[in-house]
C-alpha positions as CSV (number, residue, x, y, z in Angstrom):
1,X,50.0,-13.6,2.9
2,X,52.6,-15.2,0.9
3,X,55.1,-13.6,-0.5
4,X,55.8,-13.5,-4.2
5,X,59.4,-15.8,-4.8
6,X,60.9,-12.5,-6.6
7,X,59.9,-10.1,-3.6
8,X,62.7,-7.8,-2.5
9,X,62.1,-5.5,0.5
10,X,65.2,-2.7,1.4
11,X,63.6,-1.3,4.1
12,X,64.4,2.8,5.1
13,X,64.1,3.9,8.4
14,X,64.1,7.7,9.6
15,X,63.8,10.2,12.3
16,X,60.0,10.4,13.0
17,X,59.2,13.7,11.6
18,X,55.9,15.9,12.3
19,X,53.0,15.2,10.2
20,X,52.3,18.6,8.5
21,X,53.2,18.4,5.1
22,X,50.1,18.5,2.7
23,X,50.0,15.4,0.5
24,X,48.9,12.1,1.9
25,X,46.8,10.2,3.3
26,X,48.3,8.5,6.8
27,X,47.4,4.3,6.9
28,X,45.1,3.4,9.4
29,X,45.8,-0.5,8.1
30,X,41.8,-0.8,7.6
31,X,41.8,0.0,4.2
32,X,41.3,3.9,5.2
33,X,44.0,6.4,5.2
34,X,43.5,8.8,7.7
35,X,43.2,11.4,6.3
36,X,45.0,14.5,5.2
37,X,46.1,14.4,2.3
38,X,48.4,15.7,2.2
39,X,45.7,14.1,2.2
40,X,48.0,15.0,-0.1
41,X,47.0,17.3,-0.2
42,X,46.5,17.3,3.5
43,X,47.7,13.9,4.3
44,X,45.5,11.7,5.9
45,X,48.6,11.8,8.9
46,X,50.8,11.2,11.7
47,X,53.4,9.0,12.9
48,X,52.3,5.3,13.6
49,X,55.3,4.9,16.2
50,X,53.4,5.8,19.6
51,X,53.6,4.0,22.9
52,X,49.7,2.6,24.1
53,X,49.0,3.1,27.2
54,X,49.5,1.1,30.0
55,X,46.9,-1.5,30.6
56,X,45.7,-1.2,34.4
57,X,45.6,3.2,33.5
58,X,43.3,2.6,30.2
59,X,41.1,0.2,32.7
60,X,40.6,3.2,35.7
61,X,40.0,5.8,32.8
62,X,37.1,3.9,31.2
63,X,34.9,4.0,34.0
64,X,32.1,6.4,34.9
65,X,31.5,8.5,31.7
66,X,34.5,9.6,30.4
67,X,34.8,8.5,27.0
68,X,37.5,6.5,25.7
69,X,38.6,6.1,22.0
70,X,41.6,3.7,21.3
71,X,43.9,5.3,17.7
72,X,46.5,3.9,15.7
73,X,48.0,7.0,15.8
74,X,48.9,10.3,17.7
75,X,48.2,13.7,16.8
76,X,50.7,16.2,15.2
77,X,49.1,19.5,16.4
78,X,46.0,21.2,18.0
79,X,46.6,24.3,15.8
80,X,44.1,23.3,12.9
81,X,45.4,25.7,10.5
82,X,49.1,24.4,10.3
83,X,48.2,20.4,10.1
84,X,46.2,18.1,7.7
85,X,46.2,15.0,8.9
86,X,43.2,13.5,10.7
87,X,44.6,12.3,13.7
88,X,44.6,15.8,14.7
89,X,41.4,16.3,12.8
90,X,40.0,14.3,14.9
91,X,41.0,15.9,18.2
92,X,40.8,19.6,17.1
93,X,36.3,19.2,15.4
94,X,35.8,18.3,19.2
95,X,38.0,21.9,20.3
96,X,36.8,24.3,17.3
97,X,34.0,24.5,14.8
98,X,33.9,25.5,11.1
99,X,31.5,27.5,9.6
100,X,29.5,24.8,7.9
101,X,29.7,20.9,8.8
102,X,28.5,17.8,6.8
103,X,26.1,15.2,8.4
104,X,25.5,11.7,8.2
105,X,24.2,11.3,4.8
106,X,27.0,14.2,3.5
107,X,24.3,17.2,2.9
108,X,26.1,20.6,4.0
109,X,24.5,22.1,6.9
110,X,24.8,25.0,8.6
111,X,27.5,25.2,12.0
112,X,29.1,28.4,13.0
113,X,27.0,30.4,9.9
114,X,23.5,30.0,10.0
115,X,23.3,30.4,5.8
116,X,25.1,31.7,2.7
117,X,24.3,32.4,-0.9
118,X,26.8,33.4,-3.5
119,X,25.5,37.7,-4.0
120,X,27.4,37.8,-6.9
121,X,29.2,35.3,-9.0
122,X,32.8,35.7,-7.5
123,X,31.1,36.6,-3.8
124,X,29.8,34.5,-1.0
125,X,28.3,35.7,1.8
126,X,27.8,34.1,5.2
127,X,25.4,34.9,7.9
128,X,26.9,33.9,11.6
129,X,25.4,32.6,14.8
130,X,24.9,35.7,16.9
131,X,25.1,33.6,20.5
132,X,28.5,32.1,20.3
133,X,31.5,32.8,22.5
134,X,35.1,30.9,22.3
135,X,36.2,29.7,25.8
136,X,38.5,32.3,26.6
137,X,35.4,34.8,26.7
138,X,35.8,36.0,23.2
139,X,33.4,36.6,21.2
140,X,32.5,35.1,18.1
141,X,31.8,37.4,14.8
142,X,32.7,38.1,11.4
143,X,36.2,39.7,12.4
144,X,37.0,36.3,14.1
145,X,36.3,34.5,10.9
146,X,38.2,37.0,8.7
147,X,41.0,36.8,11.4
148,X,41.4,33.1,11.0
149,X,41.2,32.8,7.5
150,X,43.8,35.6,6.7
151,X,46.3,33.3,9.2
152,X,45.1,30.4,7.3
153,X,46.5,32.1,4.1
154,X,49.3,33.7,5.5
155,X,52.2,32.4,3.9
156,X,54.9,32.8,7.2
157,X,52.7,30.4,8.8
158,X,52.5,28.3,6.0
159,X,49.3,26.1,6.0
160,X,49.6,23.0,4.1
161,X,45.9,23.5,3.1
162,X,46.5,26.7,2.3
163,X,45.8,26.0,-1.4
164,X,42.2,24.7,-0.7
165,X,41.3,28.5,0.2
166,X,43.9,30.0,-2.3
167,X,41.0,31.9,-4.4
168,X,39.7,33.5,-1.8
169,X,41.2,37.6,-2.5
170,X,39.3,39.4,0.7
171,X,37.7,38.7,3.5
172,X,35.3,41.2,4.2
173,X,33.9,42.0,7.1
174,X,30.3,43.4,6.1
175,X,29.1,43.3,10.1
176,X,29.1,42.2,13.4
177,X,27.5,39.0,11.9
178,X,27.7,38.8,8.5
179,X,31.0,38.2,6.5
180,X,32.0,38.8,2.7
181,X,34.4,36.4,1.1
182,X,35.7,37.9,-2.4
183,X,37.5,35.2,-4.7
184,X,39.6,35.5,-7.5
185,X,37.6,33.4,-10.1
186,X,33.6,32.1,-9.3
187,X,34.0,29.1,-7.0
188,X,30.5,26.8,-6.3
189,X,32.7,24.5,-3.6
190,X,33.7,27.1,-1.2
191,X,30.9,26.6,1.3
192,X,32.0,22.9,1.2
193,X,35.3,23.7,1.9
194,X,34.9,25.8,4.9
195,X,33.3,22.7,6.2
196,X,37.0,20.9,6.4
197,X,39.0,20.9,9.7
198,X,41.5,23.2,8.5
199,X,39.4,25.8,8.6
200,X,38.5,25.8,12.1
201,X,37.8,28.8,13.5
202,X,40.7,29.8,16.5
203,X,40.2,32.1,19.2
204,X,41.5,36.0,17.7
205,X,43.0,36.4,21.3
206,X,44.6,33.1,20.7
207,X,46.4,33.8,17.3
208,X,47.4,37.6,18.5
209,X,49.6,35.6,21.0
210,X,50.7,33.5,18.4
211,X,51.6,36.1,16.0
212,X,53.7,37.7,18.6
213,X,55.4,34.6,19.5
214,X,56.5,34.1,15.7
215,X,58.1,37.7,15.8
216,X,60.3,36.3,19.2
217,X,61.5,33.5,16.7
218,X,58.6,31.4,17.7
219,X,56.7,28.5,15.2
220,X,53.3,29.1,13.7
221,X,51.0,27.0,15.8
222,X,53.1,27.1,19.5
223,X,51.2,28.9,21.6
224,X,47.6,27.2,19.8
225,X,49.6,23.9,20.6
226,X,49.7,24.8,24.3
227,X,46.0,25.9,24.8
228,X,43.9,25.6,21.9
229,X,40.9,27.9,22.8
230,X,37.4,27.0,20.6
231,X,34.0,27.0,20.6
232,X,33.7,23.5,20.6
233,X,31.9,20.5,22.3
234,X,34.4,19.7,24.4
235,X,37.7,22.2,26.1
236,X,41.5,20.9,25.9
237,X,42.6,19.4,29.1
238,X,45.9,17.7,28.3
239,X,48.4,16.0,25.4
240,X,51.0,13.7,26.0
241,X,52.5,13.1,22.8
242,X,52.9,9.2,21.5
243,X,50.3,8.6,24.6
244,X,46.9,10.0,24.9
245,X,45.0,13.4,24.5
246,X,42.4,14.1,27.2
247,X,39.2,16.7,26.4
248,X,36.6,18.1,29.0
249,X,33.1,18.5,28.0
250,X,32.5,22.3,27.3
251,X,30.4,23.1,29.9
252,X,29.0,26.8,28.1
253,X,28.5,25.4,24.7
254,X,26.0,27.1,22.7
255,X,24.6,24.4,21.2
256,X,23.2,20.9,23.3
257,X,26.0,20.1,25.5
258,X,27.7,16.7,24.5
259,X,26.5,13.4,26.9
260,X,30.1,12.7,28.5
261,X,32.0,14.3,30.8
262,X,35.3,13.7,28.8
263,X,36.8,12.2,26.3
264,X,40.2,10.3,26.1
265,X,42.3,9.7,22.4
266,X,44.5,6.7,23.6
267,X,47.4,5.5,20.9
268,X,47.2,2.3,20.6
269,X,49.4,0.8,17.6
270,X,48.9,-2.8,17.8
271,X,45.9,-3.9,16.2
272,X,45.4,-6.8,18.3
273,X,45.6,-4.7,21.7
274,X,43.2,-2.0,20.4
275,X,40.7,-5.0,20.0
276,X,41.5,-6.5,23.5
277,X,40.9,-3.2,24.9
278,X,37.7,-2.9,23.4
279,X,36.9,-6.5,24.5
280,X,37.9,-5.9,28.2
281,X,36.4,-2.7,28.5
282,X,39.4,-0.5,28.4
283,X,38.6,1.0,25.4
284,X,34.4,2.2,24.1
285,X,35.6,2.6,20.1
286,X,38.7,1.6,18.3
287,X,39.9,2.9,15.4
288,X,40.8,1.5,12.8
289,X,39.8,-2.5,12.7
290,X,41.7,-4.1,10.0
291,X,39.4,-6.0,7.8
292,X,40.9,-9.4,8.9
293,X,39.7,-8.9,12.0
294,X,36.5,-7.6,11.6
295,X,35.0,-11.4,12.6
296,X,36.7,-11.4,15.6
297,X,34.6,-8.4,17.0
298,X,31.2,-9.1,15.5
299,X,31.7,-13.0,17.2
300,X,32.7,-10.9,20.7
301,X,30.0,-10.5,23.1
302,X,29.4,-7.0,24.0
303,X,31.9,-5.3,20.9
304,X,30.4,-4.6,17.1
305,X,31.8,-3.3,13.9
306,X,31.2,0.7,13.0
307,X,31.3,0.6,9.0
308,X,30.9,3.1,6.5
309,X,32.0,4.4,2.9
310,X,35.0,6.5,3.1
311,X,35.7,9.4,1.2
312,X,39.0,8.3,-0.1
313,X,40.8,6.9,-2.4
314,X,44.1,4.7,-2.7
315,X,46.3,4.7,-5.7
316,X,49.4,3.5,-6.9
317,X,51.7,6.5,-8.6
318,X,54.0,6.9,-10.9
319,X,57.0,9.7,-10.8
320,X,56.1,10.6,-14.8
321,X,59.8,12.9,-14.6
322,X,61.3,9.5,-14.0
323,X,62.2,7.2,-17.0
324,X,60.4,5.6,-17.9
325,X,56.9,7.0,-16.3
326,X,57.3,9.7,-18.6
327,X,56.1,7.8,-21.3
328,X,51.9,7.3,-20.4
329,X,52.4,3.8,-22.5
330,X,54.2,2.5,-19.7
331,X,51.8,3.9,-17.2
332,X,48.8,2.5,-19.0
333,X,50.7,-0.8,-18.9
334,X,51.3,-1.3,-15.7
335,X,48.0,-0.2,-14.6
336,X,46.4,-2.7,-17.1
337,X,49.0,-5.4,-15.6
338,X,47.4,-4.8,-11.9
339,X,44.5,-7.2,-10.6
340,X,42.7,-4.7,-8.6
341,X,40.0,-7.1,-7.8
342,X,42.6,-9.4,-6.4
343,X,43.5,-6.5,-4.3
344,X,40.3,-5.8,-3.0
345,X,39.3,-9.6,-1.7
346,X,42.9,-10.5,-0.9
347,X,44.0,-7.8,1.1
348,X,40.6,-5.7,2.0
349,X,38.6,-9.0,2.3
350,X,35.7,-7.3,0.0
351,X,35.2,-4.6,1.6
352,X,35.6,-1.2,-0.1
353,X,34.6,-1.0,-3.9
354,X,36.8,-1.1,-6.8
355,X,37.7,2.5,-7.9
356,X,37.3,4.3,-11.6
357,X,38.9,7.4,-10.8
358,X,40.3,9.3,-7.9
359,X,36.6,10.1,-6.6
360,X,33.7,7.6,-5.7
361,X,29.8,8.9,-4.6
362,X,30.6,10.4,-1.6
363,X,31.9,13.6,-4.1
364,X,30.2,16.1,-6.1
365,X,31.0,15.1,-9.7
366,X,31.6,11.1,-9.3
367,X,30.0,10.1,-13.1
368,X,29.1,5.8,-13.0
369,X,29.2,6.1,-16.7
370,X,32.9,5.7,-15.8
371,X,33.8,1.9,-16.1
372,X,37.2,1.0,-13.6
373,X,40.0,-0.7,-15.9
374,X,40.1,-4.5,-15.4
375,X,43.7,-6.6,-15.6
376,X,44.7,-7.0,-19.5
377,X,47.9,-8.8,-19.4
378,X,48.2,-9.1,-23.5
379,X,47.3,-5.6,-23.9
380,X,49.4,-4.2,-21.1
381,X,52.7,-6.0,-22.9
382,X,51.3,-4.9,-25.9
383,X,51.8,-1.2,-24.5
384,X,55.4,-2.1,-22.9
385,X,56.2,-3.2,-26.7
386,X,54.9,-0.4,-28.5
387,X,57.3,2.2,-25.8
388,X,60.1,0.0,-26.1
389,X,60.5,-2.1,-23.0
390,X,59.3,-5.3,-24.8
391,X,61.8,-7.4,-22.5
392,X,60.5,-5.5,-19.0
393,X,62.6,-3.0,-16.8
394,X,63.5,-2.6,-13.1
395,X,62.0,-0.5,-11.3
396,X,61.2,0.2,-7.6
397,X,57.8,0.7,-5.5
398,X,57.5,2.4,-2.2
399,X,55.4,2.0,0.6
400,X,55.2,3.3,4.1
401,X,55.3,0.1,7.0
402,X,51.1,-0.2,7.0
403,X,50.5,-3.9,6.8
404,X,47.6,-3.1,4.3
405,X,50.0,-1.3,1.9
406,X,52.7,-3.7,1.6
407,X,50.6,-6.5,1.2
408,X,49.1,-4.3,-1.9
409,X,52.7,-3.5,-3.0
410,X,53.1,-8.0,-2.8
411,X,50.8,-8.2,-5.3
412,X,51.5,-5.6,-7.5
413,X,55.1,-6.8,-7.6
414,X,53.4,-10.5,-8.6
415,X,51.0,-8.7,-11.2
416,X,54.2,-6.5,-13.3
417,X,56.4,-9.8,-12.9
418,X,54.0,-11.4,-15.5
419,X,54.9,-8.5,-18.1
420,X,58.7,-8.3,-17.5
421,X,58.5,-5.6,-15.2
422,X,60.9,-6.3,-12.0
423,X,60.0,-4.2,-8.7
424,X,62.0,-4.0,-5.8
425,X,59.9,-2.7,-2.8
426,X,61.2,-0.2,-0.4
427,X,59.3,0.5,2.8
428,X,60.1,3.8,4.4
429,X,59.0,5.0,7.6
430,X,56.2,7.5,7.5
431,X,57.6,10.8,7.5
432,X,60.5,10.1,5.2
433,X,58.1,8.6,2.9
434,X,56.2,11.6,2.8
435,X,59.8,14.2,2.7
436,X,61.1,11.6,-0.4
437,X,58.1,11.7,-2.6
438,X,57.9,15.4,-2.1
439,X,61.3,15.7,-3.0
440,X,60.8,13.5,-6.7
441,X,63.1,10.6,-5.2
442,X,60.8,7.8,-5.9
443,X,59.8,5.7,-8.8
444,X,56.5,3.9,-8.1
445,X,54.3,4.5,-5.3
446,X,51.3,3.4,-3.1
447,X,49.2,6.2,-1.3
448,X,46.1,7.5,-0.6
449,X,43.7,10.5,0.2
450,X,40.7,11.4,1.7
451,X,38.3,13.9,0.2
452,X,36.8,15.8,2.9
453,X,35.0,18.2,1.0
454,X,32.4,16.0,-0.8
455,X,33.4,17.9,-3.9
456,X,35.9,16.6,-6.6
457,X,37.8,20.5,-7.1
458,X,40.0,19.1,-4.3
459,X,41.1,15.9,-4.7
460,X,41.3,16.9,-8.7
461,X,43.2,19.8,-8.0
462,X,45.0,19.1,-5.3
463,X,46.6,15.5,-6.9
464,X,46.8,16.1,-10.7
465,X,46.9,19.9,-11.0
466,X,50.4,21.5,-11.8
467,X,50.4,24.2,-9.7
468,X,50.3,21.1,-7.1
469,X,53.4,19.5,-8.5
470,X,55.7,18.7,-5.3
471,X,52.8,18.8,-3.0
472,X,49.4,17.1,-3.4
473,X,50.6,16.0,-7.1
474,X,53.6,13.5,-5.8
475,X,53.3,12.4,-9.6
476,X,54.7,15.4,-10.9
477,X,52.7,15.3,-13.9
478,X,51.4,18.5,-15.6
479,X,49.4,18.7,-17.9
480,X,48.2,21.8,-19.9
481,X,45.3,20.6,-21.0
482,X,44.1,18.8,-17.9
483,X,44.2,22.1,-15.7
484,X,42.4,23.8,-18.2
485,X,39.3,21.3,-17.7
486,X,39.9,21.8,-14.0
487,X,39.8,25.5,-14.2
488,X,36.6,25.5,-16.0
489,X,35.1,22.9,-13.4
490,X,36.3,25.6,-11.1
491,X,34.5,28.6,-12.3
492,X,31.8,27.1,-13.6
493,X,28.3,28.2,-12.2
494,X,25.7,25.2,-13.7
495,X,26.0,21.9,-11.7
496,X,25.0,19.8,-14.6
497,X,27.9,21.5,-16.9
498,X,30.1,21.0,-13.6
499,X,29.4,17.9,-13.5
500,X,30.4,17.0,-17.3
501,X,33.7,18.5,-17.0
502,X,34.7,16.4,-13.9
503,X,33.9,13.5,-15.9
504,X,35.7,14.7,-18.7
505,X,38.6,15.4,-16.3
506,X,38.1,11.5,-14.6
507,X,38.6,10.4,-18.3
508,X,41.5,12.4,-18.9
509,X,43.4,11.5,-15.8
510,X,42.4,7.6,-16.8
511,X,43.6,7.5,-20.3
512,X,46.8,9.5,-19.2
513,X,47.4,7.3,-15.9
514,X,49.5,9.1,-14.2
515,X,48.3,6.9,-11.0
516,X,46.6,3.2,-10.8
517,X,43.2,4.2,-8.8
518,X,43.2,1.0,-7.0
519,X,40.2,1.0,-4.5
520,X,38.1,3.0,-2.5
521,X,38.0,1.9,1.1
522,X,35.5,1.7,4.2
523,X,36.1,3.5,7.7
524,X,36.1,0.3,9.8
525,X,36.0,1.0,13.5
526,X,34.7,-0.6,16.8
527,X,32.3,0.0,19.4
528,X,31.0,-1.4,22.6
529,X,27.5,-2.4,23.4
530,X,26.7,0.5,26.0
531,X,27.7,3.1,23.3
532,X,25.3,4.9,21.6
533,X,25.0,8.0,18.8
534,X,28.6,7.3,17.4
535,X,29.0,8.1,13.9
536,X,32.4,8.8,12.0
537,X,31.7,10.9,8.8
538,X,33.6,10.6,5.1
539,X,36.6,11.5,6.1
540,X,37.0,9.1,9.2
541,X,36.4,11.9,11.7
542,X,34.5,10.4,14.9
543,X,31.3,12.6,15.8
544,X,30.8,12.3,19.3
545,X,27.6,15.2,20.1
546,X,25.6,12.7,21.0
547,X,27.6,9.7,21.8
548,X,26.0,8.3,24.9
549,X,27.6,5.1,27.5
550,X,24.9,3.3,29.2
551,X,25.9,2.5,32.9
């Protein structure tokens, strides 16, 4: 891509720092952000700055069948409660299991309960699977759930999706099988919740260690991190961090055992040698494949394209207690001044689909009587006029060193240039970029999230609701009248009058731009001919139960 004659990149380089803070989406450079947002709320996340392995060690692992799954990036931790990024997502769904799981076509099913109905309006109740066991020998039952999500809310261990279960009150242990959750306010979403990585459930024996390593000065999460006991697919065999994570097929599972004997998460940065590993047979599925290159493996003998519609979003924000974002003129200008469509073909090649809000159809409350703004140059200088920047001002945008997000931040420089508005791009390394826009520093931003839950409370509450102001909502805009709509969305009991008020919210987050939405994206990944059964759901996370290799 070209760069636009005015471009001006001051690039900010940091320590690495471990992906646990709740708020963004990580870049996978295929148009997906890897979820955790924090996923911003959880931040899609982890450090992109891992070694791949070695050639000639990837070719001896990829025989026989033992599985082998080339990443952009490496984990941050096996301990599901204290991360939120979907690098480890991805690693700990095949270790631990939540209580309810999504499947192909996003209906919520049933996983570690068996079924759950809400017995009065502020109580759910879930019914357990009586034949399960963790892989230490415990067993699994209604005080193991109520274990885990008391740690999960625990503030000295200090989830960073700790919000996404904040109305949960008491967990009540009703019996040996069947478990109570009392909330603060009526909430329809919590089943779908409990369906998200976070809440895995951990061995009790497991986080009684942990607890008492935390009284010897110890971190949340250390002693999960050094044998992360489930009752997953697949058993922990080994991580070596910035260079692979190796699984064992869970031999006692109480389900249908998986079709592999193992399964191998190699980091593999470089776009081009996570394709060539593919090619050669190195590699069974990459993850991501950058749209550009999405020819290259359908032409190649022997390799295909995995695609699907992610549950995410990507967005361009503003810091609205920086001058002048305050002002939502401005903001509306400059989101009027944007050629999203541009965006999409230019820099996703068409794939993805153009965004009218921070949700798309994978979510509960998605409305299409929502139209997505279009570029109005005259209108959006119109705007800058009327708040008093009719000459322009400077400003800065910041990005994080994906390819697929400063070619974005290119042209939105290009677009603001044609209303007087002069950005100067700063790319930051990943965990700095996600410390800085915690901390307020920025003006203009490009990030994303994905929306595991398939309902829109989270990504509505966890990006634009004040109480989230500093963490999911890096655009530190609160707004009285906007929580109140997402409150009500909250508590409310009738789908259809649900649904209403998260279009009403949609509307009120659109006219008040405190972000551009820009696009929703697709999960683009790779696979060889001699797999079979691989499916990656919303949020990007690979489902290997019945992932077969042909010999």
């Amino acid at each position: 891509m070209k760069k636009s004659r005015k471009l001006k990149v001051v690039t900010v380089m940091a320590a690495a720092a471990m992906m646990t803070a709740a708020c963004a989406s990580e870049p996978d450079n295929s148009g997906a952000d890897n979820g955790a947002a924090p996923d911003n709320g959880g931040n899609n996340e982890a450090a992109e700055d891992g070694d791949s392995a070695g050639d000639g060690e990837a070719e001896e692992l990829a025989g026989g069948n033992d599985l082998i799954i080339g990443t952009l990036s490496d984990i941050s931790s096996l301990d599901p409660h204290t991360t939120s990024d979907v690098p480890s997502g991805n690693v700990q769904i095949n270790i631990f299991e939540s209580l309810t799981k999504f499947n192909e076509d996003l209906e919520l099913q049933p996983n570690l309960a068996e079924s759950w109905e809400d017995v009065e309006a502020d109580v759910w109740e879930f019914k357990l699977r009586e034949d399960v066991t963790f892989t230490d020998g415990t067993e699994f039952n209604a005080e193991a759930v109520k274990v885990n999500i008391e740690r999960l809310l625990d503030p000295d261990v200090a989830s960073p999706r700790a919000g996404q279960f904040e109305t949960i009150e008491e967990v009540e242990v009703v019996d040996d099988y069947t478990v109570r959750f009392h909330l603060e306010n009526p909430f329809a979403a919590l089943p779908a919740h409990l369906s998200t990585y976070p809440s895995n459930i951990v061995s009790p024996e497991l986080i009684e260690e942990d607890y008492a390593n935390m009284e010897d000065d110890g971190q949340p999460g250390d002693i999960i991190n050094e044998n992360p006991v489930g009752t997953g697919i697949f058993t922990f065999n080994s991580w070596e961090p910035g260079d692979r994570v190796v699984l064992d097929a869970n031999e006692d599972y109480w389900g249908e055992n998986v079709n592999v004997d193992s399964v191998t998460f190699n980091v593999v940065p470089e776009d081009l040698t996570r394709i060539g590993e593919m090619e050669s047979g190195a590699a069974h599925i990459i993850d991501p494949v950058t749209p550009s290159d999405m020819s290259r493996v359908e032409e190649t003998d022997g390799t295909n394209v995995y695609q699907r519609e992610a549950a995410s979003i990507t967005y361009m924000g503003f810091n609205a207690e920086k001058e002048p974002f305050g002002d939502e003129r401005v903001r509306s200008a400059i989101d009027l001044a944007l050629n999203k469509e541009n965006m999409q073909e230019g820099v996703l090649e068409g794939t993805g689909e153009p965004a009218n809000g921070p949700i798309n159809s994978t979510q509960f409350g998605y409305s299409e009587n929502i139209e997505p703004s279009a570029q109005d140059l005259e209108e959006a200088q119109s705007l800058l006029e009327e708040a008093g920047y009719e000459d322009g001002f400077e400003t800065t945008l910041w990005t994080n060193d994906s390819r697929e997000r400063m070619d974005i931040a290119e042209l939105a420089q290009a677009d603001l240039a044609q209303i007087g508005v002069d950005v100067t791009i700063e790319v930051l390394e990943w965990g700095a970029y996600l410390d800085a826009t915690a901390e307020g520093e920025h003006d203009m931003f490009i990030l994303g999230l994905s929306l595991p839950t398939m309902d829109a409370d989270y990504p509505l509450h966890e990006l634009f609701h004040s109480d989230s102001v500093g963490e999911g909502n890096r655009f530190f805009y609160a707004d009285t009248d906007y929580d109140e709509i997402i409150q009500q969305a909250r508590i409310e009991e009738d789908e259809d009058a649900r649904l209403s008020l998260y279009e009403d919210a949609v509307n009120h987050l659109n006219a008040a731009s405190p972000a551009s939405f820009l696009y929703h994206p697709d999960h683009i990944m790779g696979h060889r001919d001699e797999i079979s059964g691989f499916w990656a759901d919303g949020s990007g996370l690979y489902q290997l139960q019945d992932v077969e290799i042909e010999q």
